[in-house]
C-alpha positions in Angstrom: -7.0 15.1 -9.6 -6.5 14.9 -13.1 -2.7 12.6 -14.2 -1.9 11.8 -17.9 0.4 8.8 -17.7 0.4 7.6 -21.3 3.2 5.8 -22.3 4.3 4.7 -18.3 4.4 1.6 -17.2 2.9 0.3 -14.0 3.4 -2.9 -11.6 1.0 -3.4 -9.2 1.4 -6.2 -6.6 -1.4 -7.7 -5.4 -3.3 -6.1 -8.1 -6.8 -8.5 -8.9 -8.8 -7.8 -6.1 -9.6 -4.8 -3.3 -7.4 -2.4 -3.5 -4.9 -3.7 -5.7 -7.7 -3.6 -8.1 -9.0 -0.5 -7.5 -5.3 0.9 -7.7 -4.6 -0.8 -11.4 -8.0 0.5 -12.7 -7.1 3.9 -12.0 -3.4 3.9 -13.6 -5.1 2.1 -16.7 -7.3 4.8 -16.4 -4.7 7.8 -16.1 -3.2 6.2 -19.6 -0.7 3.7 -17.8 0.2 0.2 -19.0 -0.6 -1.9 -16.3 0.8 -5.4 -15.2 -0.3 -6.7 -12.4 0.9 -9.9 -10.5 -0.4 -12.1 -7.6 0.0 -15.7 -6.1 -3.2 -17.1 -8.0 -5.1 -16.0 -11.6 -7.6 -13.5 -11.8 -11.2 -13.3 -12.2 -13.7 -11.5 -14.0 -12.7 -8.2 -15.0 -9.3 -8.1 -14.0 -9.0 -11.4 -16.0 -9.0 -9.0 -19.4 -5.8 -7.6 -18.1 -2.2 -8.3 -18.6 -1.2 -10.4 -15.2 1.7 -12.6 -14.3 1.5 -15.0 -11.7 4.0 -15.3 -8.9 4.5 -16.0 -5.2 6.4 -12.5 -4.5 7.7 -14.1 -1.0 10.7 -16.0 -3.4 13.4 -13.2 -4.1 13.7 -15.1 -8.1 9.6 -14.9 -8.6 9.6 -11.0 -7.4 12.5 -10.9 -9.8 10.8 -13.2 -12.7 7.6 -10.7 -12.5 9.6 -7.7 -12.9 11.1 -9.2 -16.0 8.1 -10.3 -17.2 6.4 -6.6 -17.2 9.9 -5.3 -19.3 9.6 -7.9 -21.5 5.8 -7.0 -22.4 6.3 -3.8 -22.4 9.7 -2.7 -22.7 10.5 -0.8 -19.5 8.8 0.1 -16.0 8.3 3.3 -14.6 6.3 2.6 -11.3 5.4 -0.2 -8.8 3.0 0.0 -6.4 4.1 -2.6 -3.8 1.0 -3.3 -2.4 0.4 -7.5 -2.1 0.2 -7.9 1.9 -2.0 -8.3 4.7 -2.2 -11.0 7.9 -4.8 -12.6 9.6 -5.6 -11.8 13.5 -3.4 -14.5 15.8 -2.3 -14.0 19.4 1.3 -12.6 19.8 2.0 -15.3 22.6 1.0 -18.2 20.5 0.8 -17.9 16.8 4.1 -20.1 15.3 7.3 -19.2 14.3 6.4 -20.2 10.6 3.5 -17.9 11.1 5.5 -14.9 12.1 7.9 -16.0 9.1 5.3 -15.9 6.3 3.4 -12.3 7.3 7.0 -10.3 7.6 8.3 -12.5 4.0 5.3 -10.8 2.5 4.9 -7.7 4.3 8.2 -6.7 4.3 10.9 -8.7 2.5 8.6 -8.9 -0.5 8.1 -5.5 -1.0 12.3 -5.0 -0.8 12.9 -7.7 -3.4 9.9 -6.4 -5.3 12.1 -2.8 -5.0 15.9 -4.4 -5.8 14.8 -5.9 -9.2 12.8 -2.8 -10.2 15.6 -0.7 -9.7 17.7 -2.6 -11.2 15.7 -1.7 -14.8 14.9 2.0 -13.5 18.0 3.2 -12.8 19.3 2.9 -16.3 16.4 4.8 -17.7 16.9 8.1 -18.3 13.7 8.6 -16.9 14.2 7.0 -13.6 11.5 5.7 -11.7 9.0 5.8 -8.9 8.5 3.0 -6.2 5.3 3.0 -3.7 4.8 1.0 -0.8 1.6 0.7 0.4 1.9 1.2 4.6 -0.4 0.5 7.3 -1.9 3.0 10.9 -0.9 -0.7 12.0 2.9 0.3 11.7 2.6 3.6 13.4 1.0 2.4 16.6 0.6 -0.8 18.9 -1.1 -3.6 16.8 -2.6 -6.4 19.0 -4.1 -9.3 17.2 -1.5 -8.9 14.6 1.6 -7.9 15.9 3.8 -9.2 13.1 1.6 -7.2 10.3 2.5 -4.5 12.5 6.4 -5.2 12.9 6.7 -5.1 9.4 4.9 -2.5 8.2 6.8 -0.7 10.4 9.8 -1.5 9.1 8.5 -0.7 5.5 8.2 2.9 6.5 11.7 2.7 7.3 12.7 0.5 4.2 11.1 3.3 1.9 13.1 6.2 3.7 16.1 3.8 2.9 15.8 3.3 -0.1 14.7 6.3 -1.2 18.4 8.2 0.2 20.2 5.4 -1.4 18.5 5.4 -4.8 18.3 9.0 -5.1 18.3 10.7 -7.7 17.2 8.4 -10.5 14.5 6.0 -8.3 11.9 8.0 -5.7 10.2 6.1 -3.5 7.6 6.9 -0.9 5.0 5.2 1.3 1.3 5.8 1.9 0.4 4.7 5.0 -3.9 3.5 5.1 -6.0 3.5 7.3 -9.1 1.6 8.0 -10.3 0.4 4.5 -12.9 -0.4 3.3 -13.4 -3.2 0.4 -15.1 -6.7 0.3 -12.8 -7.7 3.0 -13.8 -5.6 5.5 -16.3 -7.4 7.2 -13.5 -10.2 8.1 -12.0 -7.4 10.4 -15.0 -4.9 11.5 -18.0 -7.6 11.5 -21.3 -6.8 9.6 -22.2 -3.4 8.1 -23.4 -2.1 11.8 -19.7 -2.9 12.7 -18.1 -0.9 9.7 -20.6 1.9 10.7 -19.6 1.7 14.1 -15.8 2.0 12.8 -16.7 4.6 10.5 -18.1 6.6 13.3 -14.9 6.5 15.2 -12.7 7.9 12.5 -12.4 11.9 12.4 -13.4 11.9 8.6 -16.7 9.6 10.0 -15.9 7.4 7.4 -13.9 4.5 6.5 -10.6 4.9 3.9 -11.8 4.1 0.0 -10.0 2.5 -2.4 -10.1 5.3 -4.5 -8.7 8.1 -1.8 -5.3 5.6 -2.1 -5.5 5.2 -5.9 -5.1 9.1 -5.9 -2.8 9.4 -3.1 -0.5 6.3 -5.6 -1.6 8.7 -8.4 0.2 11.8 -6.9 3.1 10.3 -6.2 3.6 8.3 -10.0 3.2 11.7 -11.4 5.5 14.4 -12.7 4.0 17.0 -9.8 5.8 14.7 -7.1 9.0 15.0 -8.9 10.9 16.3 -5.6 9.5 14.2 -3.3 10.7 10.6 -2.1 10.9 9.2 1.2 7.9 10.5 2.1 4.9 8.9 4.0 1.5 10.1 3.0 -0.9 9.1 5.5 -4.3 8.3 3.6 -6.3 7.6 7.2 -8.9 10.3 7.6 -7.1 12.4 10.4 -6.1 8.9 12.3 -7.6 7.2 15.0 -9.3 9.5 17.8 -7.4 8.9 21.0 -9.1 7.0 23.6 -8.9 9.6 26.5 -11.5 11.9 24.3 -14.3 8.8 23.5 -13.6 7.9 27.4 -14.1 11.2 28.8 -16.0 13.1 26.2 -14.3 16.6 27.2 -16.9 19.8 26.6 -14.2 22.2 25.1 -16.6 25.2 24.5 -17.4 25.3 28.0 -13.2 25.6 29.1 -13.2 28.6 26.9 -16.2 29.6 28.2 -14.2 30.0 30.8 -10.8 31.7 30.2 
């Protein structure tokens, strides 16, 4: 999919590393001018790029970065609110403070992320486009990480929200990801036999790339998605296959056979 957005400006949260990365390459490369912002400085690569550090969990620092992109570039056009993520912990005995910090940055970041930016959309004559980056963990039963999946949950429903309240001048939409694969994967799927094993699993037989979400993001930044907001555009590969057909391994051909 080809997108010319010369002249737009883009925010990407949690943009120096996996996908965040991957997602402010592609922008720069559709012609965007790209800030990104995360909790510590970038490395190589990313390090060329205009950045802005901040702790997005504080309402003022989500509010400071949005300020900061304006003031480099004059105005914003889209964020991609995609800074999140939690490590495993058992539901029964991870802390309160735990708990606390994954929905902060899984969900309340994202909104104040969303308040400020709006705030500098909505009087553009242009509007503006806000993305959330979603999870499969908010559309189904997440053990080993229940909160992640709480509030990515409730980000579907923040985006739909949002999106009737700021209508018509700010869209906003969520693409819910699958299993994806980046450098981090092996934290979650073991070594390359485990991803494989995942991979096999999916209908699409293989993981989610960084670069099926980056055009997804794409999409939805450009002037072809004009209509559309409060949509969720599931980037997952057709899902996860339910258990009852990898349990039972059902022999369709021979039921029609059959009939």
């Amino acid at each position: 999919m080809s997108v010319d957005l010369s002249g737009r400006v883009v925010l990407v949260t949690g943009g120096t590393k996996g996908l965040g990365h991957a997602l402010a390459e592609a922008f720069r490369g559709a012609g965007a001018d790209v800030m990104t912002c995360a909790r510590n400085a970038p490395t190589g690569d990313a390090a060329a790029h205009p950045f802005v550090t901040a702790d997005l969990r504080d309402a003022e620092a989500a509010a400071a970065a949005v300020a900061a992109t304006v003031e480099r570039f004059g105005r914003l056009d889209v964020v991609i609110n995609n800074a999140g993520g939690s490590p495993p912990g058992d539901a029964a005995t991870v802390s309160p403070r735990f708990i606390e910090k994954i929905v902060t940055l899984n969900l309340l970041a994202p909104f104040y992320v969303a308040q400020a930016a709006h705030g500098v959309m909505s009087q553009q004559a242009e509007g503006g486009a806000i993305i959330n980056i979603g999870s499969l963990s908010g559309t189904r039963p997440s053990p080993g990480s229940a909160a992640y999946g709480a509030a990515k949950a409730g980000l579907a429903n923040l985006t739909q929200t949002l999106a009737m309240e700021w209508a018509p001048a700010v869209r906003v939409n969520c693409v819910t990801v699958g299993y994806l694969e980046t450098e981090q994967a092996g934290l979650f799927f073991g070594n390359d036999e485990g991803i494989a094993a995942v991979a096999a699993l999916m209908p699409m037989k293989r993981l989610v790339q960084p670069h099926d979400v980056a055009q997804a993001c794409l999409f939805l930044a450009s002037p072809a998605a004009s209509y559309i907001t409060g949509a969720n555009l599931a980037v997952h590969g057709g899902g996860e296959v339910p258990p009852f057909l990898t349990a039972v391994k059902h022999d369709y051909d021979s039921h029609h056979a059959e009939i």
